[in-house]
N, C-alpha and C positions, 0 to 999 in steps of 0.2 A: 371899657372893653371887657370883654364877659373871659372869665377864668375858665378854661375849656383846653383839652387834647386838643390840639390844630398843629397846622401844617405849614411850609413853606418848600417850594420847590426850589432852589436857587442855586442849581448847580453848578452848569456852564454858561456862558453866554449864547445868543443866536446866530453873532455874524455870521452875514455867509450862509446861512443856513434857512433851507427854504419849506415851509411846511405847505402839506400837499393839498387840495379841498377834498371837503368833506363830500360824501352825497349820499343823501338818507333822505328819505318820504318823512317830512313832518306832520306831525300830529294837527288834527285840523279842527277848528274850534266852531262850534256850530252857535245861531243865535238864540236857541235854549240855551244852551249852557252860559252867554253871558246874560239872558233872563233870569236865570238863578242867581247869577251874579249880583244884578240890581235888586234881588230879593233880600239876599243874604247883608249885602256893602252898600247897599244906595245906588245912587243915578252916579253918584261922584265914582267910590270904588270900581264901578261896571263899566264906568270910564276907563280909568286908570290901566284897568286890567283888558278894554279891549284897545284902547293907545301903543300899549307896551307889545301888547300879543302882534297886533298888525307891524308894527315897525320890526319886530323882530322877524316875521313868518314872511315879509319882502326879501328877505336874506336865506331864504330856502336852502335855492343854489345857488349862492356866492361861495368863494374862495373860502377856504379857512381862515386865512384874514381877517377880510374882513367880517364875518363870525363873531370873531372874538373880539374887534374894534365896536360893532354896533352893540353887542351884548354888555361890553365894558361901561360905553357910553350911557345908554339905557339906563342902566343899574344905578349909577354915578349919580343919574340929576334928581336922582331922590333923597331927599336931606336924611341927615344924620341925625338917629334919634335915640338917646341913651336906653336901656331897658328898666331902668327906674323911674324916667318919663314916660315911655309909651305903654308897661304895661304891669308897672308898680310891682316889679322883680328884680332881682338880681343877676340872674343868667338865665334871661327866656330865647329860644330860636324859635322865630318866627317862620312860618312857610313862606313859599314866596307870594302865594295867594296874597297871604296877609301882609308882606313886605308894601307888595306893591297898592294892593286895597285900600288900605291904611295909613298909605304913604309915610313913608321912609322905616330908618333899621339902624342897628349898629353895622359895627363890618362883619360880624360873622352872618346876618342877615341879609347884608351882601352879596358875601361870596356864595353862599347857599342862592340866593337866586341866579346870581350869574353860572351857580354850574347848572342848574336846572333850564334856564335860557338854553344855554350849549347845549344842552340834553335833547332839548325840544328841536332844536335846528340837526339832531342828528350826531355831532361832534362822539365821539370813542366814549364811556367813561373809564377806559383804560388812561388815556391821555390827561384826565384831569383830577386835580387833589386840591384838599384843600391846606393853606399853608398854614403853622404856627409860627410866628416870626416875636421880636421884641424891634422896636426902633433903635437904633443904636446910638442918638443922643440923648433920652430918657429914661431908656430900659421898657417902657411902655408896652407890654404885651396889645400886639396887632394879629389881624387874620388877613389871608388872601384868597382869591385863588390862582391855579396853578396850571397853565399848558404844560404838558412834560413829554419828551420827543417818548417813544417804546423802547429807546436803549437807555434813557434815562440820563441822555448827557446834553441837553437842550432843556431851555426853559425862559417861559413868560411867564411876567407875574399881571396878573389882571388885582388892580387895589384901588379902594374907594380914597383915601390919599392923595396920590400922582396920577392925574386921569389917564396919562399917555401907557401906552402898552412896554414895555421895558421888559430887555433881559434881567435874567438872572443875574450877572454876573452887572451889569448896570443900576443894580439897587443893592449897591454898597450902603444905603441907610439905615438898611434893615439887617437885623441880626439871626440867618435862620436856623431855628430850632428840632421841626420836623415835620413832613406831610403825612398827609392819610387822605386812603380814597375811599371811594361807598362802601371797599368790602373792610373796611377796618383795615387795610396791611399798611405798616408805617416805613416810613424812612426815617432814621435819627441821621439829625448833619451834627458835623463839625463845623464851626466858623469860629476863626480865629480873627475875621476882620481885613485878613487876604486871601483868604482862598476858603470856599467850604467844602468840606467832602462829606459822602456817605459815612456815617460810622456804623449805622446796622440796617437791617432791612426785616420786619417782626411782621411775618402773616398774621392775616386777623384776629386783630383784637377785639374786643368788646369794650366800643367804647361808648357809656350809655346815654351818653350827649346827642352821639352820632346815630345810637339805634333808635331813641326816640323819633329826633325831627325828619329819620327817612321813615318811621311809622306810621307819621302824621300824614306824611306828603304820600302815601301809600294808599292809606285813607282817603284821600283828599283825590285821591288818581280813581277810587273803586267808585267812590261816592259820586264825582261828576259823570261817572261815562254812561247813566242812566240816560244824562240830557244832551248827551253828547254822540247820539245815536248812536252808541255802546262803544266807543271806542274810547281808550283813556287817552287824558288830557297831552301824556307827553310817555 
């Protein structure tokens, strides 16, 4: 797992507690834009990437739920690929283009696609962060991402790990460290192993991990909405 500022949300748990749907006009992907696709990634990649696109953009308008279930899922059945096998580096983020194109990622490759999933179907990016966690039987530096209510005392962890969607407060495995969203502002937790809490909360930082691969995907937003009868990807 790649050495990186990340995040974990893992405040409170969710019982009881009912998150409301989303509804936002998603981004619509025309078939230029996956011709480019098959230019760029092949017959296979242009696959891939209209596979994922369609199953995810059936979920429009569903629940916030299920949102977050199908996007979990998705992300999930693409194997795990270290970044010294797939792209003979040390700590590469991969876009999601590329996640998915190229089939598979580690977990920050992951969770970078599942927020951008979320993104695409509409979901806040107020609501979601990405998490730094460690496992708490090996110490293991892991990433997530992170549903987080607006007052900050609710939370799902979405993890390539445990497919199932789990509170915060239900993933006592994991040990969390601290989230951060697109704009850089972090959360430092406390975890003692029973309880975690907030210990600071640090408006945007520059974190240059984080400013690159939102560069990339930036790029990657201006560059297709040529074929995408000008509209960007998400």
């Amino acid at each position: 797992m790649k050495r990186v500022l990340l995040i974990l949300a893992m405040i409170t748990g969710m019982l009881g507690y009912t998150v409301t749907a989303v509804q936002a006009e998603p981004a619509r992907w025309s078939e230029e834009l996956f011709a480019q696709f098959q230019k760029e990634y092949g017959v296979a990649g242009a696959s891939r990437l209209r596979r994922v696109y369609e199953t995810l953009i059936a979920e429009a308008d569903a629940p916030l739920e299920t949102k977050l279930r199908v996007v979990n899922d998705t992300l999930n059945k693409l194997p795990w690929v270290t970044d010294r096998d797939k792209w003979h580096a040390e700590d590469y983020w991969a876009t999601p283009i590329e996640t998915i194109a190229l089939y598979g990622g580690d977990c920050e490759d992951m969770a970078i696609g599942k927020y951008v999933g979320l993104r695409l179907l509409g979901v806040p990016e107020k609501n979601l962060y990405l998490g730094y966690v460690r496992v708490r039987a090996t110490g293991e530096p892991h990433m997530v991402l992170v549903w987080l209510s607006d007052d900050h005392q609710h939370a799902l962890v979405l993890d390539n790990m445990i497919p199932e969607i789990k509170t915060g407060n239900e993933r006592d495995d994991l040990v969390g460290v601290y989230l951060f969203d697109a704009a850089g502002d972090l959360i430092l937790l406390d975890d003692d192993g029973q309880q975690r809490t907030i210990k600071a909360e640090i408006g945007q930082r520059r974190l240059e991990k984080l400013e690159t691969i939102k560069a990339r995907i930036r790029e990657n937003r201006e560059k297709y909405r040529q074929y995408n009868g000008g509209r960007p990807t998400f």
